[in-house]
Backbone as CSV, one residue per row, in Angstrom:
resi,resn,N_x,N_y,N_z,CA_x,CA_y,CA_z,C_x,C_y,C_z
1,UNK,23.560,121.238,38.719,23.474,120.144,37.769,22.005,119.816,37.524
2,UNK,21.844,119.730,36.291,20.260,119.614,35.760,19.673,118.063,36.589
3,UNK,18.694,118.158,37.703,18.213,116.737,37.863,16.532,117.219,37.589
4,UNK,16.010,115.612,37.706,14.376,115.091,37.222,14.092,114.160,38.209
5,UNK,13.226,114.273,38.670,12.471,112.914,39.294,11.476,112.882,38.517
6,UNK,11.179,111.132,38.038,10.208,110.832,37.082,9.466,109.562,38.322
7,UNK,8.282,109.809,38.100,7.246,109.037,38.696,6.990,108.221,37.501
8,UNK,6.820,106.760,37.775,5.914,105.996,36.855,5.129,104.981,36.850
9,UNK,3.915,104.991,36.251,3.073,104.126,36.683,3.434,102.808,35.458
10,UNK,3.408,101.557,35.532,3.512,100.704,35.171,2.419,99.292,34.880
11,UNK,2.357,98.322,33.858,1.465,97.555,33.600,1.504,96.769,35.232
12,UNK,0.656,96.315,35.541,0.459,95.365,37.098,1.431,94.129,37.092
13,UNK,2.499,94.205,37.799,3.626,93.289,38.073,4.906,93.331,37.232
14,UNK,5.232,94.390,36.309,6.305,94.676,35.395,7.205,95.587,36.246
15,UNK,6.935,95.979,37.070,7.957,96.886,37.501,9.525,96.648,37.563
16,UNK,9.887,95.128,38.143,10.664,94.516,38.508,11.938,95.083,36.889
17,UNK,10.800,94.535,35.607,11.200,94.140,34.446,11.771,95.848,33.991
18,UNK,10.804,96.630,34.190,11.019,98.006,33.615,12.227,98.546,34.429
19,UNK,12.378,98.338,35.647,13.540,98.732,36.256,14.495,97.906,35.937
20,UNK,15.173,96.643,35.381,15.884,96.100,34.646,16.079,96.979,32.985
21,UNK,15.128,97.229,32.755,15.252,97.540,31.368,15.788,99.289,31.535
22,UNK,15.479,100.032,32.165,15.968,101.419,32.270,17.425,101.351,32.909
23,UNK,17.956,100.590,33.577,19.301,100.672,34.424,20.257,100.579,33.009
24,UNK,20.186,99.521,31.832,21.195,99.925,31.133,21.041,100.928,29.793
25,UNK,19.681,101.722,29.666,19.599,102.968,28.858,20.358,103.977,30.043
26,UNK,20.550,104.325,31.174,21.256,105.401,31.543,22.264,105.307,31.755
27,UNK,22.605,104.033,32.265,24.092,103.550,32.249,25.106,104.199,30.944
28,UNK,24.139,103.489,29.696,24.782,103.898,28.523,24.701,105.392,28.157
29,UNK,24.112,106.157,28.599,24.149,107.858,28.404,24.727,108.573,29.904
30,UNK,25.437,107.930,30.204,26.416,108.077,31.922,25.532,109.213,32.101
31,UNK,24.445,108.473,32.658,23.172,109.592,33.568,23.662,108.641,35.115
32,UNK,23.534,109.797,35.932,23.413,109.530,37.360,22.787,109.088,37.781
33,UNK,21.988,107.917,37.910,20.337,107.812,38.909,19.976,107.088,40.030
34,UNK,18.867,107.310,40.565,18.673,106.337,41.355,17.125,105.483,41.404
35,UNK,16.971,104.506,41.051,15.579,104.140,40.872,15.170,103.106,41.838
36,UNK,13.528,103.436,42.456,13.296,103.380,43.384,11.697,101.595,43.167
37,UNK,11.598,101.198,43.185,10.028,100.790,43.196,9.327,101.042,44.608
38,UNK,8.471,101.411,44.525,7.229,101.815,45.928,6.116,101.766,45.729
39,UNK,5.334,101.625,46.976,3.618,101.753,46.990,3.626,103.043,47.113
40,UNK,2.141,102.729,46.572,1.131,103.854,46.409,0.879,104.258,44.711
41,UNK,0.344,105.336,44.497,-0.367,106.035,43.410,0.764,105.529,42.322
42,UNK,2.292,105.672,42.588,3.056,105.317,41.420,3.582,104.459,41.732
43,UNK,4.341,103.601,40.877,5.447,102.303,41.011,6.636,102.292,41.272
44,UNK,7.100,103.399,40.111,8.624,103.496,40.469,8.900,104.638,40.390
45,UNK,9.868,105.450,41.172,10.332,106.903,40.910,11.802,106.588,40.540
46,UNK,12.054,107.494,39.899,13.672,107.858,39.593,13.880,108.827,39.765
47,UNK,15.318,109.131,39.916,15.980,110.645,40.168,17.537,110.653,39.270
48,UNK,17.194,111.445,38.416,18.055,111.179,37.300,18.901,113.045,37.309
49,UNK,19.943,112.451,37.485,20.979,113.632,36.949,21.980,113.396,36.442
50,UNK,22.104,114.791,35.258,22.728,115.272,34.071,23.864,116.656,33.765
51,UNK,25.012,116.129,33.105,25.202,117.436,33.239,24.488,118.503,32.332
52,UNK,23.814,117.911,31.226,22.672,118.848,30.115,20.894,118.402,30.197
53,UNK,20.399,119.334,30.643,18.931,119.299,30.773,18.402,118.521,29.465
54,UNK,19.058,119.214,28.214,18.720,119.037,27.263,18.434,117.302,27.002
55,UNK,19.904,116.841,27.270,19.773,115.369,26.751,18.507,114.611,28.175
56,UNK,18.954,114.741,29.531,17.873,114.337,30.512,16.315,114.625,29.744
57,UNK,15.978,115.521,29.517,14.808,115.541,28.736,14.751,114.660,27.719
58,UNK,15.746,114.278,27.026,15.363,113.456,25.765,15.405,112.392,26.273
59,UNK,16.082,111.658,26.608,16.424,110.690,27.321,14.983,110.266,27.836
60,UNK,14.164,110.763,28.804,13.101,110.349,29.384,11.752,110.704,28.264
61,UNK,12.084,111.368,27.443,11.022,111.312,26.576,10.976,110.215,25.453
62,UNK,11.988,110.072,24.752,12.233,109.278,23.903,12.916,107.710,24.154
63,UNK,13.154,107.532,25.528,13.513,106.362,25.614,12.513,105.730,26.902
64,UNK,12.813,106.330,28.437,12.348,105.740,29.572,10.630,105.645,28.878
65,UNK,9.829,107.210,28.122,8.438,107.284,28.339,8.103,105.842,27.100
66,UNK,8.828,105.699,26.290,8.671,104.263,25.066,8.524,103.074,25.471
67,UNK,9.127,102.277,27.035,9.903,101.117,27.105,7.840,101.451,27.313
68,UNK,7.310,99.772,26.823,5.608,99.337,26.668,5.571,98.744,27.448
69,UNK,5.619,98.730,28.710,4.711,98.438,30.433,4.700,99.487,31.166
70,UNK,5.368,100.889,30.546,5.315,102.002,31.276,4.008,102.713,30.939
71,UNK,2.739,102.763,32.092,1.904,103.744,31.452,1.631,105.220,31.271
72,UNK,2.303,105.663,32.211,2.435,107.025,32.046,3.486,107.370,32.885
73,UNK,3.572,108.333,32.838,4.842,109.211,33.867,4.374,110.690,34.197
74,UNK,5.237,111.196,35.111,4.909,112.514,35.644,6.609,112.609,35.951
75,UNK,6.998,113.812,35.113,8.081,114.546,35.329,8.282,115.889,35.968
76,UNK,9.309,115.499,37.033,9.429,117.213,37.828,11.033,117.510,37.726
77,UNK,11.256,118.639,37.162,12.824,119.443,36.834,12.618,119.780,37.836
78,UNK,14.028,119.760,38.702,14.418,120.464,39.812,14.833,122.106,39.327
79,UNK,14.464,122.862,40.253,14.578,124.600,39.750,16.291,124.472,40.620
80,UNK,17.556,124.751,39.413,18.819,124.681,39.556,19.219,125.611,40.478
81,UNK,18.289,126.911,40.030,18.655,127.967,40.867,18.383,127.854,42.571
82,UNK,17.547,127.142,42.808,17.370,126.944,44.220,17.837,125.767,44.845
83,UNK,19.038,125.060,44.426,19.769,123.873,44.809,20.778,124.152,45.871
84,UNK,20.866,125.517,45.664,22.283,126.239,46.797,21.475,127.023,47.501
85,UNK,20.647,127.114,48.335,19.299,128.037,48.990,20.013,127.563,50.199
């Protein structure tokens, strides 16, 4: 099953808000996830799975990378083929 962990860095003290605001964009595209807030270099990670890469990609491009307290992100596709190793 296609998953992503997305790292994201956020405006200083929005995190709370951005993780409110992403729980009901995946909800509504019945994405799997789990979102995290933490220290260090990033704010919040997620781990988002799909049954189509395709839409998970859109999804975090066109919606999670848009919401404006998110400043950047760093996306990593899990390699499918090595999930059963």
């Amino acid at each position: 099953m296609p998953t992503a962990y997305v790292l994201l860095n956020s405006d200083l003290g929005s995190d709370n808000s951005i993780i409110e605001e992403i729980k009901p964009i995946l909800k509504d595209e019945n994405i799997q996830f789990e979102i995290q807030g933490v220290y260090g270099v990033y704010d919040i990670v997620l781990k988002l799975t799909s049954d189509n890469a395709e839409n998970l990609r859109s999804i975090i491009t066109n919606k999670i990378r848009k919401i404006s307290k998110v400043q950047s992100t760093l996306t990593m596709m899990v390699i499918e083929e090595q999930e059963n190793l």
